[in-house]
C-alpha positions in Angstrom: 87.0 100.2 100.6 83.5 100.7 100.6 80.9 98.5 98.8 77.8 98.1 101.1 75.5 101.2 101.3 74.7 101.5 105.0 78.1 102.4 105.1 78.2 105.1 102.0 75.2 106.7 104.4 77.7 108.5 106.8 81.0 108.2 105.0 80.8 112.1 103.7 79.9 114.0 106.4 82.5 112.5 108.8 85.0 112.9 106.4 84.6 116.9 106.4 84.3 116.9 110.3 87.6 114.9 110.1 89.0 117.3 108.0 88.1 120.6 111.2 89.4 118.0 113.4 92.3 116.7 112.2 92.0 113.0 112.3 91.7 111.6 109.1 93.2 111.2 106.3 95.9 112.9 103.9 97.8 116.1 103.9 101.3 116.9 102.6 103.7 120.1 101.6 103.5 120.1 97.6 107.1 121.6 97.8 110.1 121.9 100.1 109.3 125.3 100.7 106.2 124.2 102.5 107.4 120.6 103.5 107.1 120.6 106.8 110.5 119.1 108.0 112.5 121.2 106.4 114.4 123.7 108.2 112.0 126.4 108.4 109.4 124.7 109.3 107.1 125.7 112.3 108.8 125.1 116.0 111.6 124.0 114.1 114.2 126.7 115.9 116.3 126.3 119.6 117.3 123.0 119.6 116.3 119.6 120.3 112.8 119.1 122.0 112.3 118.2 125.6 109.9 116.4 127.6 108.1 118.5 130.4 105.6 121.7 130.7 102.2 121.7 129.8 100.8 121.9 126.5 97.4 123.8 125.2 95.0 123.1 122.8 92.6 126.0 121.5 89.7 124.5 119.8 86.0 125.1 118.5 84.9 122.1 118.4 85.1 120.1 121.5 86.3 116.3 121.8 82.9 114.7 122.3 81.8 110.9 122.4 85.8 110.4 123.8 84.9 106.6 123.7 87.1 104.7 121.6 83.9 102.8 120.2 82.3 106.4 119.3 85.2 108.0 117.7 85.1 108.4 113.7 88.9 108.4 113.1 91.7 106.9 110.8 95.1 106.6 111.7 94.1 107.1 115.6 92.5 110.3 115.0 94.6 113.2 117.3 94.0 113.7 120.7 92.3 110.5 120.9 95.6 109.1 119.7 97.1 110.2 122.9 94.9 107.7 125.2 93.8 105.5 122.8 97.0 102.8 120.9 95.2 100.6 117.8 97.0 97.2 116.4 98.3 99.6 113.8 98.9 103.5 113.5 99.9 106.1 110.8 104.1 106.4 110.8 104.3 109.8 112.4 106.8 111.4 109.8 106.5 114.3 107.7 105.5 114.2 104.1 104.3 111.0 102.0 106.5 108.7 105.0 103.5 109.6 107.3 101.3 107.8 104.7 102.5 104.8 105.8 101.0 102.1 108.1 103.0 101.1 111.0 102.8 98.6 114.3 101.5 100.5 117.1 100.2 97.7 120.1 100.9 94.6 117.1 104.2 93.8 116.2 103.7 94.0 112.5 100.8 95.2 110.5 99.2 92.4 110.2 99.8 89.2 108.6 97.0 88.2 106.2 96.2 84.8 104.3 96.8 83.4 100.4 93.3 85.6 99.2 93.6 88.5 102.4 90.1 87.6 103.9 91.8 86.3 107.1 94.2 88.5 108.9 96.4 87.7 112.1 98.0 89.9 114.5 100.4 89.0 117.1 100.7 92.0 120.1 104.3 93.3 121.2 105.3 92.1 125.0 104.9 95.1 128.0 101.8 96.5 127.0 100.0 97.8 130.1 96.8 99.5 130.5 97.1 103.2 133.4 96.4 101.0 136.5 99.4 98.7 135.4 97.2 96.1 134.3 98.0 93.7 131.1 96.6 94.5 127.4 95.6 91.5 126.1 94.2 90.3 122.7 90.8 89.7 124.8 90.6 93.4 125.4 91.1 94.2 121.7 88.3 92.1 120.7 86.1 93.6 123.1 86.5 96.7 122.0 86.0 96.2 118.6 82.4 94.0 119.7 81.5 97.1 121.8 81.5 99.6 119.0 78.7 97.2 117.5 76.6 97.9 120.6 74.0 100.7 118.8 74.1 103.3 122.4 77.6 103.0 121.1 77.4 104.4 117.6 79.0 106.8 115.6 82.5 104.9 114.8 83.8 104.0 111.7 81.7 101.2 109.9 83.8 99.1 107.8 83.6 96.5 109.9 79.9 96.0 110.0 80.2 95.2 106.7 84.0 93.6 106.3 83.7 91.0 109.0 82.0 87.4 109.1 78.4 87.7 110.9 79.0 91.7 111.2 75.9 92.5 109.1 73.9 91.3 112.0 76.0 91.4 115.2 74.2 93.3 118.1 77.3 94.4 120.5 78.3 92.3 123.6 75.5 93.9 125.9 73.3 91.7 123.5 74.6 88.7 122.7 75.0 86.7 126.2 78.8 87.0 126.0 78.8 84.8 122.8 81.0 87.2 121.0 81.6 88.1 117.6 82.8 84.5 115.8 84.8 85.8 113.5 87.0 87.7 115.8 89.5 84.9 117.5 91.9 85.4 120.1 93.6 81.5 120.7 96.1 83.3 123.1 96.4 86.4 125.1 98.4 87.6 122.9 97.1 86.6 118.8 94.0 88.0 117.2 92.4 86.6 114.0 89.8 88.5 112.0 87.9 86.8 109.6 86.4 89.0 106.8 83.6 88.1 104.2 85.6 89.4 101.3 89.1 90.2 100.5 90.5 93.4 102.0 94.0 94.3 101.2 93.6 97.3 103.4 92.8 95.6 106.5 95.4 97.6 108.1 94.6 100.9 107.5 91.2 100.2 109.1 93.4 99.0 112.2 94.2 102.4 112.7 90.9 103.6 113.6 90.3 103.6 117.6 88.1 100.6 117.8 91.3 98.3 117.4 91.9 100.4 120.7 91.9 98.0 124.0 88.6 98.2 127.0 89.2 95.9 129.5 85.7 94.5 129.9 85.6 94.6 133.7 86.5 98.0 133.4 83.3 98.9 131.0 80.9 101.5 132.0 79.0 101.6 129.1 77.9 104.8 127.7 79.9 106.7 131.0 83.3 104.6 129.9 84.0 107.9 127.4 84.5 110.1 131.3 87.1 108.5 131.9 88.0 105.6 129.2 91.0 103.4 130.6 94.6 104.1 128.6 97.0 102.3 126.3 98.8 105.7 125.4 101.1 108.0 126.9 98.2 110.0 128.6 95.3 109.4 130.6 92.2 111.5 131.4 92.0 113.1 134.7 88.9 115.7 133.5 86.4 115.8 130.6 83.7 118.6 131.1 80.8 118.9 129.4 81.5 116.1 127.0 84.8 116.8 126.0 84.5 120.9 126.3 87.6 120.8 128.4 90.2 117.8 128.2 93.4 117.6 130.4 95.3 114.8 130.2 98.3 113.6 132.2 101.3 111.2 131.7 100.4 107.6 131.7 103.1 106.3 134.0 102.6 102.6 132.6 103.0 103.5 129.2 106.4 102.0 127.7 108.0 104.1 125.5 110.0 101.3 124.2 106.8 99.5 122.9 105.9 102.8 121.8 107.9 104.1 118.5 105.6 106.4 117.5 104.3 108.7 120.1 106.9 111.4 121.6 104.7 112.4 124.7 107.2 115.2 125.0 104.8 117.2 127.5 103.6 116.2 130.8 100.2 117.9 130.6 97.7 118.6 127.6 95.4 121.1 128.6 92.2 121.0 125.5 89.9 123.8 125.9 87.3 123.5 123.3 83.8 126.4 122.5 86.0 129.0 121.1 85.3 131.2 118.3 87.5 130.5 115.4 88.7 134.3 115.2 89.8 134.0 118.8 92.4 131.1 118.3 93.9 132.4 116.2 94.3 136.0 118.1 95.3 134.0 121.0 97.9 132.3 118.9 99.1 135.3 117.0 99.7 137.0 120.4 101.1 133.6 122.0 101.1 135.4 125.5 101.1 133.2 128.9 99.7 130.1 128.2 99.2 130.8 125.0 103.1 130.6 124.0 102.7 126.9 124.2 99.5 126.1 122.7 97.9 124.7 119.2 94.9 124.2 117.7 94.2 120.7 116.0 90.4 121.9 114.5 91.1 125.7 113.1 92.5 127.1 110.0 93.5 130.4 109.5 91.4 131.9 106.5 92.3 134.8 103.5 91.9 137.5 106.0 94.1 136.4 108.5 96.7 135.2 106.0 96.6 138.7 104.6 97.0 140.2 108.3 99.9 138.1 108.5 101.2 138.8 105.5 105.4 140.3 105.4 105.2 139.7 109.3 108.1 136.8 109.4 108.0 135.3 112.9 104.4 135.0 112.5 104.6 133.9 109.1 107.3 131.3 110.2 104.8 130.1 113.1 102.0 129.0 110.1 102.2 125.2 109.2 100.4 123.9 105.3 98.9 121.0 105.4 96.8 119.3 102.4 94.2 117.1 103.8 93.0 113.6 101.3 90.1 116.1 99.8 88.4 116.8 96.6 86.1 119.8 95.6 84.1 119.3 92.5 81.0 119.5 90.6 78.8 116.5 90.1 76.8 115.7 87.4 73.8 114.0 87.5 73.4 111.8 83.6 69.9 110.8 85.3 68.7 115.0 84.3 69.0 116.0 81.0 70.5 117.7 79.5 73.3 115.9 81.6 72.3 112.7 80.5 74.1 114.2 77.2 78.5 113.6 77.7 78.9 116.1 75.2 77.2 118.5 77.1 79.1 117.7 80.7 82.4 118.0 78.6 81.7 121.8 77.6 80.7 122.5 80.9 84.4 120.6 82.0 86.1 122.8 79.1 84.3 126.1 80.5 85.3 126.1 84.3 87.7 128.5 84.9 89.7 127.0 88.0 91.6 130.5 88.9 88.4 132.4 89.5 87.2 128.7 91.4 90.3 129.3 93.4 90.4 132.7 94.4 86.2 132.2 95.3 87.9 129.1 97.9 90.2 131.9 99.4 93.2 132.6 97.1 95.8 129.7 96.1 97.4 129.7 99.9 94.2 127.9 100.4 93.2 125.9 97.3 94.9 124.3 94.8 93.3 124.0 91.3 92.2 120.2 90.4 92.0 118.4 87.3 92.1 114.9 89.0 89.2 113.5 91.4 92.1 111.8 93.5 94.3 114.2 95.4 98.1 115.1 94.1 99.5 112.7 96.5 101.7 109.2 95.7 99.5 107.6 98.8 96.2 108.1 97.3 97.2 106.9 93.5 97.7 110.3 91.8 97.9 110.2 88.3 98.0 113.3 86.3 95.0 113.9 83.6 93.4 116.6 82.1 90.8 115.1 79.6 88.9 118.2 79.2 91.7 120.9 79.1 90.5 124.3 80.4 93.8 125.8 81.0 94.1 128.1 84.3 91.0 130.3 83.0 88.4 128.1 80.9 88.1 127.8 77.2 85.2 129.3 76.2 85.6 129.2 72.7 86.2 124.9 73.1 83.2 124.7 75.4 80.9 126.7 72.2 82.7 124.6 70.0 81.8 121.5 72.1 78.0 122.4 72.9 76.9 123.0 69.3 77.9 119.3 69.0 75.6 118.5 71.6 72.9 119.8 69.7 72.5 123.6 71.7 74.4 125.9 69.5 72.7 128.9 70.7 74.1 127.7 74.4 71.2 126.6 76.8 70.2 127.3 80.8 70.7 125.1 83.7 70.4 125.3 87.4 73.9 125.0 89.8 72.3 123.8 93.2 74.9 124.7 96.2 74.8 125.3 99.6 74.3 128.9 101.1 77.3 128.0 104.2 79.6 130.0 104.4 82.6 127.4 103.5 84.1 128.5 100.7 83.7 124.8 99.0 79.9 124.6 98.7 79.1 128.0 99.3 77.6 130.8 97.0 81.4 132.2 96.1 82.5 129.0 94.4 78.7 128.5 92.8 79.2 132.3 91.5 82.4 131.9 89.8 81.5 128.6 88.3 78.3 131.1 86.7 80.5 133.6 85.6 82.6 130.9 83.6 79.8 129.1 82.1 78.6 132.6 81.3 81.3 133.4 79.3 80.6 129.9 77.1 77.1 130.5 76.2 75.6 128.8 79.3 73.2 130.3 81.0 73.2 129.6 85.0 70.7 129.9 87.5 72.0 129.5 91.5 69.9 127.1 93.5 71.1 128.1 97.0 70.1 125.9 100.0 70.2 126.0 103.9 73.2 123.3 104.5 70.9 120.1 105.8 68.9 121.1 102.8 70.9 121.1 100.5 72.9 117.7 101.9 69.6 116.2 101.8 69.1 116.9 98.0 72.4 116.0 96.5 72.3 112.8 98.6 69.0 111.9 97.4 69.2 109.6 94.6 65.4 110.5 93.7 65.7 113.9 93.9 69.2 114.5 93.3 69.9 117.8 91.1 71.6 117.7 87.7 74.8 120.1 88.5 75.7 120.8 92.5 78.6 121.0 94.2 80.3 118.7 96.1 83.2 117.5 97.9 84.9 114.4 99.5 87.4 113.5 101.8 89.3 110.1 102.6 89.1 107.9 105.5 92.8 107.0 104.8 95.2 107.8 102.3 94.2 105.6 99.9 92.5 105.7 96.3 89.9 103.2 97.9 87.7 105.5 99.8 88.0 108.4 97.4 87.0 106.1 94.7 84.5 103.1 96.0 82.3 105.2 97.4 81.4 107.8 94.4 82.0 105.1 91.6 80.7 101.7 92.8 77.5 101.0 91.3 76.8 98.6 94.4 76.6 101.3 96.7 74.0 103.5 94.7 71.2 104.0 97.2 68.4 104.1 96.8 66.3 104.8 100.6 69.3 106.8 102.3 72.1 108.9 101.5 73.2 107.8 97.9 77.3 109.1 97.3 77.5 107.9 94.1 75.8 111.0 92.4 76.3 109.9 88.5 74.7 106.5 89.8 77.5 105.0 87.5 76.9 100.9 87.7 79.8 99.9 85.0 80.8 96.3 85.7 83.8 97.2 84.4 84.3 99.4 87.6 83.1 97.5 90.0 85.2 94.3 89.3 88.9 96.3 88.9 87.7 97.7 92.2 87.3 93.7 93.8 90.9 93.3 91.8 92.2 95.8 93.3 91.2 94.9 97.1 92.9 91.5 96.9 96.0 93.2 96.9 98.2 93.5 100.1 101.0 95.3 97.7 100.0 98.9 98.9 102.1 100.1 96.1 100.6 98.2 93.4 97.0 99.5 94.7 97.9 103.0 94.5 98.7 102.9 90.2 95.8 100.8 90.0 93.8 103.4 91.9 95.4 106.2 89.4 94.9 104.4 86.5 90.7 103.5 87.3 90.5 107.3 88.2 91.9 108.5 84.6 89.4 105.8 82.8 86.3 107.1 84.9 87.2 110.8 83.8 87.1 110.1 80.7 83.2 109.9 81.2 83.1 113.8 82.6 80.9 112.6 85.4 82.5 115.0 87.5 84.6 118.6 86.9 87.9 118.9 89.5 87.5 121.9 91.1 90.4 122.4 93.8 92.0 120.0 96.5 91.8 122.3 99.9 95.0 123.6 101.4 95.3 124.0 104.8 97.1 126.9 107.1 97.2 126.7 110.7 99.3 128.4 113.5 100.7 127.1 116.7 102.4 129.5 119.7 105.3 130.8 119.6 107.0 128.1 122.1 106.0 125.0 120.4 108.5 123.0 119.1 108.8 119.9 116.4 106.1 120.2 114.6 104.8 117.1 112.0 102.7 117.5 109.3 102.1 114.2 107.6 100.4 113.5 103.7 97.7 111.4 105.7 96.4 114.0 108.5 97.4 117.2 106.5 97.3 118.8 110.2 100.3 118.9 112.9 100.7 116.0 114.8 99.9 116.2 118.8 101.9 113.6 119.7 105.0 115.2 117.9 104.9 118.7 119.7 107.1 120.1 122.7 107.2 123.1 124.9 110.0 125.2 125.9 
């Protein structure tokens, strides 16, 4: 979890370019129908899988920084999964199993001390590197080191802040070839990390590629991401134009029996990036040459396209729902008045009228209304609350009710700042059918709309911050502890950078069940204790639910075995076959 605030800085906006690129956290069917693994799922007809044929990827965005160090990912990421192992990996199930945390290159998940600020991991025998080469616990440490180095940045952070002396540590290109201390490797094949505080979800951050192995003789720096030595079942043999166009080829080293995860079913991954959105998915919908066999791992079809699809069964039976670790909301601000008044955010809370919400995010195939800031997923702690009950349309006459006790019983005006991006979370649809609701409850709204840096800038500024936006926030892992420590820690309001937490809520209360709740290694245990500190804090209205996104994508019409996991909410890469 999160606690220091140079970390809170660049938590939010990775987490919704995870979300385009599939390698974060969270997802899941909500029912059989749409559980992927059930019998109707995408690529599940003509029999078993096989390995062989080539495999394309149609993306927008491409697969730049493809440096272990650089990569922002949790569980592996995607593609980057392919090439890169980590001392621990998501289980690659469908469903709440892929929530788990499983060995990938470690034997275990990690074995930590009596108060979990020391953790030890011991690596599985046969682990080679493309040119045959042995991984060893030296490499790992390296790599982690490396992703210090600042020409390196742009990885995950945790560690900066969770390890001994990582506050201040420079990179190995600075430090003489001293090393990070509290990073200990007494034998090839044991690695100790030693962490200021306790952190009972160590090993969900060893998931994240810089736990990924660099031989350091084979380091080229800021050039290593051309062609970055692998651990996985693939290896790159072109990146163009930083990661425009990927192909990857069978790692002939790589051990599938030290490998339970990864399928590597094809023998070539083609990953063509700089394509329009709309042209995917017409290359997927018409699945012809190439195509047949290709997916998409950054590109969701939208209300249009859904429509299009609409009675059309094979296509229909080609479209895999995903729900990524995500929350949609509107923040309040207690520092503005009249938000500093509760009774005031709680008829605003009664008013909202999620169905109108929903249909502004693109119809309930794509949002699902939200009454709880953590997603409706066992992994993340979901426990079901709905303090201010609006029903599926708002209460209106609860909300009048509700602001004459406030003090406004003639209703009052305030200003909804959002973003003008077309992204149907932020965007003017959702900030117009939040109007409309308060509208009908005697509140008076006036839109704020913003350029997207703009607007980013404002809600993140604690000085300037407004007094009703909209927001949203996505998990680094499925886990209540990055949905939660970030926006309700009163340690990481900030106050000269990006400040998260937008109610600037500082309740020692809080903040010590948090530190309780990251001494424990019980997973289980965490999540209720997760739910239960997200019912209590919405009990102070700080924030209104909006909707938790849904997400529909399609893959060709040969691809076969697909996995859609509660922590990626996207199919799987390392899953999928070819016919």
């Amino acid at each position: 979890m999160l606690r220091q605030s140079h970390i809170s800085r660049r938590v939010a906006a990775v987490a919704v370019s995870l979300v385009l690129a599939g390698g974060a956290a969270a997802c899941g069917p909500k029912d059989a129908a749409d559980k992927a693994g059930s019998g109707d799922k995408p690529g599940a007809a003509g029999g078993a899988p096989q390995k062989g044929g080539t495999l394309t990827v149609l993306n927008s965005e491409p697969q730049s920084d493809f440096d272990p160090a650089r990569l922002y990912t949790s569980g592996g990421g995607n593609v980057p999964s392919l090439v890169f192992r980590t001392l621990t990996t998501r289980n690659r199930e469908d469903g709440q199993a892929g929530t788990k945390v499983v060995p990938d290159l470690a034997t275990d998940t990690g074995k930590p001390n009596a108060d979990a600020t020391e953790w030890t991991y011991t690596l599985k025998d046969g682990l080679k590197y493309e040119d045959g080469s042995p991984i060893t616990s030296a490499d790992i440490k390296y790599g982690i080191e490396r992703s210090f180095a600042a020409e390196l940045s742009g990885g995950a952070p945790y560690l900066r802040d969770w390890l001994v002396g990582g506050e201040t540590y420079e990179g190995p290109y600075k430090d003489g070839g001293k090393g990070l201390d509290s990073i200990v490797v007494p034998d090839p094949k044991t690695i100790v990390f030693k962490l200021r505080k306790p952190e009972g979800e160590f090993p969900f951050v060893a998931t994240q590629t810089q736990f990924a192995p660099v031989p350091k003789a084979k380091d080229t720096g800021v050039k290593y991401e051309e062609h970055p030595v692998s651990s996985g079942p693939y290896k790159v043999v072109k990146n163009d134009n930083d990661g425009e166009h990927l192909t990857l080829e069978r790692n002939e080293h790589w051990d599938e029996k030290t490998d339970e995860e990864r399928k590597a079913y094809p023998d070539k991954i083609d990953v063509r990036s700089g394509l329009d959105a709309a042209v995917i998915n017409q290359r997927l919908t018409t699945s012809s040459g190439p195509d047949a066999a290709a997916i998409t791992t950054d590109t969701n079809l939208g209300p249009a396209e859904l429509a299009q699809i609409g009675e059309n069964k094979e296509l229909a039976g080609r479209v895999g729902t995903g729900h990524f670790g995500y929350v949609n909301y509107l923040a309040f601000n207690p520092k503005v008045a009249p938000f500093d008044n509760p009774k005031v955010r709680q008829a605003i809370s009664y008013a909202i009228n999620r169905t109108s919400v929903v249909n502004a995010a693109g119809g309930s195939a794509l949002a699902e209304p939200a009454t709880t800031f953590l997603p409706e997923r066992e992994a993340f702690g979901f426990t079901p609350y709905d303090h201010f009950p609006a029903g599926k349309t708002g209460d209106p006459a609860k909300a009048k009710q509700v602001l004459a006790e406030a003090g406004y019983p003639d209703g009052l005006t305030v200003t909804l700042t959002h973003s003008t991006a077309q992204n149907r979370q932020t965007s003017p649809e959702v900030a117009t059918a939040v109007q409309q609701a308060l509208a009908a409850a005697g509140i008076t709204v006036k839109l704020e709309g913003l350029e997207n840096n703009a607007f980013n800038e404002k809600r993140w500024d604690v000085k300037n911050t407004p007094g009703l936006f909209l927001s949203r926030w996505g998990a680094d892992w499925p886990s209540g502890a990055p949905f939660l420590a970030p926006i309700f820690d009163g340690r990481q309001i900030v106050t000269n950078g990006s400040n998260y937490n937008h109610a600037q809520l500082d309740d020692p209360a809080v903040n010590a069940e948090i530190d309780e709740i990251a001494k424990l290694t019980d997973l289980t245990a965490a999540d209720k204790r997760w739910g239960a500190l997200d019912k209590k804090i919405g009990e102070q209205a700080l924030d209104v639910p909006l909707f938790h996104p849904v997400y529909k994508r399609l893959v060709g019409k040969d691809i076969k075995n697909v996995v859609i996991s509660d922590w990626t909410g996207v199919l799987d890469i390392s899953q999928v076959s070819v016919k």
